[in-house]
VEXMIRO-66518 format. One record per residue (C-alpha): residue in one letter; x, y, z. Coordinates in nm, 3 decimals. Layout:
<pts>
{pt "a"; {X; Y; Z}}
...
</pts>
This chain:
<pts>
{pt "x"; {5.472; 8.438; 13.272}}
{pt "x"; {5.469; 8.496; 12.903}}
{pt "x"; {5.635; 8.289; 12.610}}
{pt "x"; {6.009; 8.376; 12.593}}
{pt "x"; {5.952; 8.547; 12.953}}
{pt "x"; {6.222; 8.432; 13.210}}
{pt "x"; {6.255; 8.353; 13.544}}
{pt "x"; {6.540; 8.285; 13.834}}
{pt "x"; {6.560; 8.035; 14.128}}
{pt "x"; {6.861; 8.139; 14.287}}
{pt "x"; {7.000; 7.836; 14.454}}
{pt "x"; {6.880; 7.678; 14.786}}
{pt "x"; {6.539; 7.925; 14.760}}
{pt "x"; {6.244; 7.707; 14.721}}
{pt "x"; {5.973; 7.704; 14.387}}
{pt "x"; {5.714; 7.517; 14.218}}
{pt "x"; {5.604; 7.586; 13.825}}
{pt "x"; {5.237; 7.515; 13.724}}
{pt "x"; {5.123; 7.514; 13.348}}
{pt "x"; {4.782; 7.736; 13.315}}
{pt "x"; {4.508; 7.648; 13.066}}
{pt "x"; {4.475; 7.547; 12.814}}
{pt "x"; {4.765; 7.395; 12.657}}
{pt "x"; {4.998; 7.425; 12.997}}
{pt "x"; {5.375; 7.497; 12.897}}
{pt "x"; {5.665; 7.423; 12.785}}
{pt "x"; {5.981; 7.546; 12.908}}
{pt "x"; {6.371; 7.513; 12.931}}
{pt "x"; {6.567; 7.507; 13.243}}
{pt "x"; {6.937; 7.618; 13.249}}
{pt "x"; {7.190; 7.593; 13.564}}
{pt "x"; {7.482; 7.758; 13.662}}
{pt "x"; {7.687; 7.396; 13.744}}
{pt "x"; {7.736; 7.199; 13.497}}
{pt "x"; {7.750; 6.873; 13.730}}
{pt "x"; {7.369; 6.971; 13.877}}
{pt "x"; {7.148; 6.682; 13.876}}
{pt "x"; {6.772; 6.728; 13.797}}
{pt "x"; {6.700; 6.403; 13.989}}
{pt "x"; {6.910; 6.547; 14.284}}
{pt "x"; {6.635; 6.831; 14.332}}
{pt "x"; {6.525; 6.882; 14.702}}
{pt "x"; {6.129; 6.755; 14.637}}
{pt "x"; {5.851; 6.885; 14.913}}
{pt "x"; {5.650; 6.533; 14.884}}
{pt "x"; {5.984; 6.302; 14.920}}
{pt "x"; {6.142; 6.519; 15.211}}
{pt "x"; {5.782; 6.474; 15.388}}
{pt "x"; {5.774; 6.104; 15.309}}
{pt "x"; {6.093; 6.059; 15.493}}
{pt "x"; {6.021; 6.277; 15.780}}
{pt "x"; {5.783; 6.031; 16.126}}
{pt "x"; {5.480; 6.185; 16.138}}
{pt "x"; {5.537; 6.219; 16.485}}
{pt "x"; {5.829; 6.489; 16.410}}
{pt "x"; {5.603; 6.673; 16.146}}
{pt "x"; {5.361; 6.670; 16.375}}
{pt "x"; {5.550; 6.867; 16.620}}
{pt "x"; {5.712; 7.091; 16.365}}
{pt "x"; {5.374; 7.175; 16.259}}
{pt "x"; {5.211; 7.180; 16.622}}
{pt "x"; {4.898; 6.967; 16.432}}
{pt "x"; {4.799; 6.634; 16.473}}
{pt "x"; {4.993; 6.357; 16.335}}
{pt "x"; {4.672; 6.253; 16.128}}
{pt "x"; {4.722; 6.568; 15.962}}
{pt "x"; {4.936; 6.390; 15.766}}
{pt "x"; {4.786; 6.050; 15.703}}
{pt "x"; {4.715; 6.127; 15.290}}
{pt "x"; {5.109; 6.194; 15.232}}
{pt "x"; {5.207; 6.033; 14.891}}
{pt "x"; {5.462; 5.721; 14.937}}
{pt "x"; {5.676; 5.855; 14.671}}
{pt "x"; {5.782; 6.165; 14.552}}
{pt "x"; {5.550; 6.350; 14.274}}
{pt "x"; {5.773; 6.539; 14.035}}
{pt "x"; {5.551; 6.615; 13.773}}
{pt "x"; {5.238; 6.559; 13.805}}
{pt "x"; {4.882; 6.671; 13.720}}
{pt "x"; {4.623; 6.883; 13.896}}
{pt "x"; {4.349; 7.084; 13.902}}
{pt "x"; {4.442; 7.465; 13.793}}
{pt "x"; {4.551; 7.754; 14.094}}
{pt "x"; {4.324; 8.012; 14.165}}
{pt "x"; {4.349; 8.337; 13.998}}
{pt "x"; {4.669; 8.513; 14.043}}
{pt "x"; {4.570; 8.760; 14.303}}
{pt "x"; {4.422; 8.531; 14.518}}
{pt "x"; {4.715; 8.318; 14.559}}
{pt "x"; {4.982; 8.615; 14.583}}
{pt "x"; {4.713; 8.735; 14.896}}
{pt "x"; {4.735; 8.451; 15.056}}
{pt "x"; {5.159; 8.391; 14.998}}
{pt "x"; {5.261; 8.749; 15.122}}
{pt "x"; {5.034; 8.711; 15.413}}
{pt "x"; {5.251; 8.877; 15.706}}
{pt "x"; {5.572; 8.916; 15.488}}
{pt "x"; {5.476; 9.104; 15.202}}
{pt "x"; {5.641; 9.025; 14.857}}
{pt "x"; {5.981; 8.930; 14.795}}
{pt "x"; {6.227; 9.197; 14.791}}
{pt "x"; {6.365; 9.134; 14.438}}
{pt "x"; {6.151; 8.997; 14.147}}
{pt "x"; {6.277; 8.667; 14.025}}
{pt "x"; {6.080; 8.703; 13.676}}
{pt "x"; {6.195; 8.883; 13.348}}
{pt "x"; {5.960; 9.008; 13.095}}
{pt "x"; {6.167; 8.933; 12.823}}
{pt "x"; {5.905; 8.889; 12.559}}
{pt "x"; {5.838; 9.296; 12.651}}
{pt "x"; {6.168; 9.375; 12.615}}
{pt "x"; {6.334; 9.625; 12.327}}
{pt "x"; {6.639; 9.449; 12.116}}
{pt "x"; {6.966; 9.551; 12.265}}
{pt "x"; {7.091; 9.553; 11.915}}
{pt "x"; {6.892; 9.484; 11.574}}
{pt "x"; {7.058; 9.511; 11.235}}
{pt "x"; {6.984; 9.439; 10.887}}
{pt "x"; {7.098; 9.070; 10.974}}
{pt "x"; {6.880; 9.018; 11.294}}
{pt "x"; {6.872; 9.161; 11.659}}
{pt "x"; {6.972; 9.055; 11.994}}
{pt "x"; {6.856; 9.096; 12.370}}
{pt "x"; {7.062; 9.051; 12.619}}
{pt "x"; {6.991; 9.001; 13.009}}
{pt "x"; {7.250; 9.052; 13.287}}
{pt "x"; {7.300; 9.211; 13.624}}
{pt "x"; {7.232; 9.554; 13.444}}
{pt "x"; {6.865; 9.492; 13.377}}
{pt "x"; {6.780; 9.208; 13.578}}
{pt "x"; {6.921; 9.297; 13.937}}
{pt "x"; {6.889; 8.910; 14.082}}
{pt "x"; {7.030; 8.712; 13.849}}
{pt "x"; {7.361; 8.551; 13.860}}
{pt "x"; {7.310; 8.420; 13.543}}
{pt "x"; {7.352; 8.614; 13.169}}
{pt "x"; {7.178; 8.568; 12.886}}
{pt "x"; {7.199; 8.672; 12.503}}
{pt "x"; {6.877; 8.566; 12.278}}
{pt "x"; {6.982; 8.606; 11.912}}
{pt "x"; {6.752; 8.592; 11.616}}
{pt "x"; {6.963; 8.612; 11.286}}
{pt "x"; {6.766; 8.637; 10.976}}
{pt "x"; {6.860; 8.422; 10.639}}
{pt "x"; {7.185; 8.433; 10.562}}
{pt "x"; {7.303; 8.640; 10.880}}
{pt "x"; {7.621; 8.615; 11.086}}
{pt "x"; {7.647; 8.633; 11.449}}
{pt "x"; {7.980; 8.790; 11.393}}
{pt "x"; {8.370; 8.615; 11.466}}
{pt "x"; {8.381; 8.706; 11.880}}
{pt "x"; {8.489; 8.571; 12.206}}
{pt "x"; {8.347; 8.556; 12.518}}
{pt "x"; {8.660; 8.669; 12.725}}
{pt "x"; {8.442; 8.603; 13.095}}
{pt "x"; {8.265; 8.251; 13.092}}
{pt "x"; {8.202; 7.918; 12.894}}
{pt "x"; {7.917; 7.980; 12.675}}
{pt "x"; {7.648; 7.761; 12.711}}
{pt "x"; {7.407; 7.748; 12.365}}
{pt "x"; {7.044; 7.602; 12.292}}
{pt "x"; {6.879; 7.617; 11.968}}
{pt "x"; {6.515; 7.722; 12.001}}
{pt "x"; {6.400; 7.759; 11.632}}
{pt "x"; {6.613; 7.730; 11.269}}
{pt "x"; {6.940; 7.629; 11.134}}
{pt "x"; {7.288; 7.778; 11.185}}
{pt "x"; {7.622; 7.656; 11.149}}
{pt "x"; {7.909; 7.718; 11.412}}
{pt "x"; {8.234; 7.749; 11.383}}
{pt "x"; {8.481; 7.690; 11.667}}
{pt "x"; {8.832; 7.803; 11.674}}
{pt "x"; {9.079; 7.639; 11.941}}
{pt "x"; {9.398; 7.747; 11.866}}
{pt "x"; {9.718; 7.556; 11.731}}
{pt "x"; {9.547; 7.529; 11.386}}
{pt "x"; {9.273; 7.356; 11.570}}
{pt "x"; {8.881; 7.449; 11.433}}
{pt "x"; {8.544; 7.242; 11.445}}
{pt "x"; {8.245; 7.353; 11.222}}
{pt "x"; {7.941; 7.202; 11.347}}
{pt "x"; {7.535; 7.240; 11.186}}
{pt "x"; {7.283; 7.276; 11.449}}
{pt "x"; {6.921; 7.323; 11.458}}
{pt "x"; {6.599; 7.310; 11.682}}
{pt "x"; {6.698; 7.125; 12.038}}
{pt "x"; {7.042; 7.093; 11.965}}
{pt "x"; {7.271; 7.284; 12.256}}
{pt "x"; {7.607; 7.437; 12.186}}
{pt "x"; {7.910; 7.467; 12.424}}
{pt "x"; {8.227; 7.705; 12.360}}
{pt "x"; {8.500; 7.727; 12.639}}
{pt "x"; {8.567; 8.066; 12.744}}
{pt "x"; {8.808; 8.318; 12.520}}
{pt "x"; {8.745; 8.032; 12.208}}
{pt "x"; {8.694; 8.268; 11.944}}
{pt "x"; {8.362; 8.182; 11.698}}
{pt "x"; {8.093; 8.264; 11.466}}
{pt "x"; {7.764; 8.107; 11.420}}
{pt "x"; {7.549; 8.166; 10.995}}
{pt "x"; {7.186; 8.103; 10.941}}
{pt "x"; {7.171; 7.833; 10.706}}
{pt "x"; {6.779; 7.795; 10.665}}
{pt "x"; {6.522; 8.005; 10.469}}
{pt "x"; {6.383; 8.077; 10.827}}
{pt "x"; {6.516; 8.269; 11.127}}
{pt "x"; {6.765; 8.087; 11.345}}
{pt "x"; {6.671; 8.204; 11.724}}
{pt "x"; {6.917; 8.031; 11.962}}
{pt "x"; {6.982; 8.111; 12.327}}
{pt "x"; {7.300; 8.243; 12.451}}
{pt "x"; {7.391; 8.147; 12.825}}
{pt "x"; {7.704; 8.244; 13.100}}
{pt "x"; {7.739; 8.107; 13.436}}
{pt "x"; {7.808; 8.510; 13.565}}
{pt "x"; {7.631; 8.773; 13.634}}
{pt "x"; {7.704; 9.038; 13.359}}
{pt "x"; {7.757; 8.918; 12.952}}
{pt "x"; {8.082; 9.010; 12.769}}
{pt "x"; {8.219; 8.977; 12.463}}
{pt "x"; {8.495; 9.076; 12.247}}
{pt "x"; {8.400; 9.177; 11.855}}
{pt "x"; {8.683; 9.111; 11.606}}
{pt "x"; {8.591; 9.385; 11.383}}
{pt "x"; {8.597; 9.639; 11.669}}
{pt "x"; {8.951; 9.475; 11.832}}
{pt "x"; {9.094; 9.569; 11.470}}
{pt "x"; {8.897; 9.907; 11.443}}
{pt "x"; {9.033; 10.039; 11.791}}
{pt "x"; {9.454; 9.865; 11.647}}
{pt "x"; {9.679; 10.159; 11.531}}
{pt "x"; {9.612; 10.103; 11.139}}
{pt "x"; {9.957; 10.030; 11.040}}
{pt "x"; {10.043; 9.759; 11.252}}
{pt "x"; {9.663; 9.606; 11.137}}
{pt "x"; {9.818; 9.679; 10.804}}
{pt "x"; {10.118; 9.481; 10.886}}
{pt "x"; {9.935; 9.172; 10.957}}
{pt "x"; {9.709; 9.178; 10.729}}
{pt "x"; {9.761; 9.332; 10.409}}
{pt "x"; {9.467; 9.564; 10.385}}
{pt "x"; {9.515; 9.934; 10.303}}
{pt "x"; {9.530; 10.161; 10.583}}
{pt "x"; {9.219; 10.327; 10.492}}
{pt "x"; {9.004; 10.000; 10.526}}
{pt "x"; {9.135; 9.929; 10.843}}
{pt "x"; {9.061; 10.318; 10.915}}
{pt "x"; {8.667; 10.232; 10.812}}
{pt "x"; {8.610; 9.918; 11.055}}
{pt "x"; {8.334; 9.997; 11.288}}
{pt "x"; {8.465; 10.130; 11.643}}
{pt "x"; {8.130; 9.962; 11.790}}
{pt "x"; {7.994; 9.602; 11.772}}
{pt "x"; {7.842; 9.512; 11.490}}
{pt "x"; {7.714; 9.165; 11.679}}
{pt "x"; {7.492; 9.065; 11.389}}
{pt "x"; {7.586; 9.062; 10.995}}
{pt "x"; {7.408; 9.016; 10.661}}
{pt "x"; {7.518; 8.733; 10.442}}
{pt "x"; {7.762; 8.931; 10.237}}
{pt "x"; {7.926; 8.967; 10.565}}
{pt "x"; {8.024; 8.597; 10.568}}
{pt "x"; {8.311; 8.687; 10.381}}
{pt "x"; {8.484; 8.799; 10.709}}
{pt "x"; {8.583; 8.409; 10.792}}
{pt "x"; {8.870; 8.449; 10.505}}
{pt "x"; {9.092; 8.698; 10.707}}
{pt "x"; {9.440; 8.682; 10.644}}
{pt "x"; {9.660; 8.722; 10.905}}
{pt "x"; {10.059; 8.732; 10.967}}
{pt "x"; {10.169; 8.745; 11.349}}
{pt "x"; {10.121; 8.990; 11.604}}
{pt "x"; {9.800; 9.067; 11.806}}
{pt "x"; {9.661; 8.807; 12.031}}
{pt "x"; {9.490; 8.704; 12.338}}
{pt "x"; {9.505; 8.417; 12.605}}
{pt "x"; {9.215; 8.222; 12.764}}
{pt "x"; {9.449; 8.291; 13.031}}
{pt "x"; {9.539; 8.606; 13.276}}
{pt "x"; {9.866; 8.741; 13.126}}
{pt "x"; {10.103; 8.932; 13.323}}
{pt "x"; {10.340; 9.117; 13.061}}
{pt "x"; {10.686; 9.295; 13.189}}
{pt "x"; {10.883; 9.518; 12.917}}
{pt "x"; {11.225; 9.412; 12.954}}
{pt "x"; {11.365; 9.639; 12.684}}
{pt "x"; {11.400; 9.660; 12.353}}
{pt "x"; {11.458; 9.358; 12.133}}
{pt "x"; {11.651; 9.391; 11.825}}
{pt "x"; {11.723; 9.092; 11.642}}
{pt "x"; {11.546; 8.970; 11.327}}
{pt "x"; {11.388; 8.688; 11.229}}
{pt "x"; {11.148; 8.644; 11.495}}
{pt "x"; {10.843; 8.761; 11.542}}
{pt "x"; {10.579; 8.650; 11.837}}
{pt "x"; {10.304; 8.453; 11.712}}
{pt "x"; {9.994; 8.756; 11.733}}
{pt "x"; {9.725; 8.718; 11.542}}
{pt "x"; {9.821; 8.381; 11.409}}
{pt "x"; {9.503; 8.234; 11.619}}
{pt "x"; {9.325; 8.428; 11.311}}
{pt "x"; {9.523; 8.370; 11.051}}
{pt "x"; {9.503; 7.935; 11.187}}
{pt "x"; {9.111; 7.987; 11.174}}
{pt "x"; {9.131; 8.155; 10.884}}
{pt "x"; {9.290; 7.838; 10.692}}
{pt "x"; {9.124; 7.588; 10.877}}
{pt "x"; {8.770; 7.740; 10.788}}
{pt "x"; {8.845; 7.853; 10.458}}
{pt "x"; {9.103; 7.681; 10.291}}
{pt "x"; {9.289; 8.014; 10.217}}
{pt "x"; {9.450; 8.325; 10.383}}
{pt "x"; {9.375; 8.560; 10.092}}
{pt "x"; {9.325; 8.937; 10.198}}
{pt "x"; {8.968; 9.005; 10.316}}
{pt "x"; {8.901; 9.302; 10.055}}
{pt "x"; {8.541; 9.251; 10.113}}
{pt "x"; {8.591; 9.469; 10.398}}
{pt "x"; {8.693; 9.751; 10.247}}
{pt "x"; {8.358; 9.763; 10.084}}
{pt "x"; {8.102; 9.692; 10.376}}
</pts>
């Protein structure tokens, strides 16, 4: 494995990690269950410990003093001479098995962007590329003064950590309910699922942060390309832009903005278009044909809207990007 490589244990399947010369390795583990306990880990030298001799000894078919150097306590990390060169140690593993049917590692650090843009690039691993993992992955780099753009994740909690950099989140929660948080290297990030947000690079540097769903394919839902693929005139009717910018969104993800971009977080919004964290089972009853009420749509924007910016002026900037 490389740096920014990845790799899967898929539960209950057994694995050890050694650091190769000469600086060894650093690296960051992520789990699908949030209640996981790293000191509840199944470890080889405490399950021996607690196992007679007598019964290893059998399981084994060895002598009991086979087993008369077993540690007392459990080693969890601890340091050792380095393993033999790669092939000699894959030899001897696959000895009357072969090799695993499905390869638990990722080259990542090989891998093409899924998306790059003049305000950074993304890659993201799922089910599509990586055939055993049930877990996805998004690793953004946003460049000065980028945007990872106003989304939702409409499958999974997002789970963030910041490898490099500094960005600034911003959380919508509905009911005129927003957080705006700084973060920068080691800090983690959590969104519930369907919370709409955004995430700027702050620093003169790139901000690379790590993107994680307990599922096996990543999803998300762009803002600009929700509005781009809305009948013009009713996206009009919410928010006061000419027909002809709303005509010009993008149709595709844009995922990653420039700074001039940022502008985006002052959307103004009336009330019509939404969505739920929740299923929603809708049944047209008929026509409705009284006046003064209108359902609350779009008013999650138009909430974020003032609670990030202080104002729910008309996002001309669009019109112009």
């Amino acid at each position: 494995m490389k740096e920014g490589d990845l790799w899967l244990f898929p539960g209950g399947i057994p694995h050890s990690i050694q650091g190769l010369g000469p600086d060894g390795c650093r690296f960051l583990l992520v789990f699908d269950d949030g209640n996981f306990n790293e000191f509840g880990t199944f470890l080889l030298t405490d399950w021996v410990a607690h196992t007679p001799p007598e019964v290893l000894a059998k399981n084994f078919d060895v002598p009991e003093s086979t087993f008369a150097n077993v540690p007392k306590k459990e080693l969890f990390i601890f340091e050792r001479p380095l393993p033999r060169p790669l092939e000699e140690e894959q030899k001897q593993s696959q000895e009357g098995t072969g090799p695993v049917p499905n390869s638990f590692a990722f080259s990542l650090s090989q891998m093409q962007p899924t998306k790059v843009s003049k305000g950074g690039e993304v890659k993201i691993v799922d089910r599509n590329n990586f055939p055993a993992t049930n877990i996805a992955a998004a690793i953004v780099t946003l460049k000065p003064g980028g945007l990872r753009e106003l989304h939702w994740h409409p499958n999974e909690d997002e789970w963030q950590y910041y490898v490099s950099g500094k960005g600034r989140m911003t959380v919508f929660a509905a009911s005129a309910h927003a957080r705006t948080m700084d973060f920068e290297e080691g800090d983690v990030g959590y969104i519930d699922k369907s919370m709409p947000h955004y995430i700027e690079n702050t620093g003169d540097a790139d901000l690379v942060f790590i993107e994680v769903f307990p599922t096996p394919y990543y999803e998300d839902i762009s803002l600009v390309e929700w509005m781009a693929h809305t009948p013009s005139l009713l996206v009009d009717q919410h928010l006061g832009l000419a027909k002809a910018c709303s005509r010009g969104f993008q149709r595709r993800k844009w995922l990653l903005f420039q700074s001039s971009f940022q502008e985006l977080a002052k959307l103004a919004v009336s009330s019509q278009l939404v969505w739920s964290a929740s299923s929603v089972l809708v049944m047209l009853l008929g026509a409705y044909s009284g006046h003064g009420y209108r359902t609350s749509l779009l008013q999650a924007v138009l909430f974020w809207a003032l609670r990030t910016t202080g104002s729910a002026a008309p996002l001309t900037a669009l019109c112009s990007v």
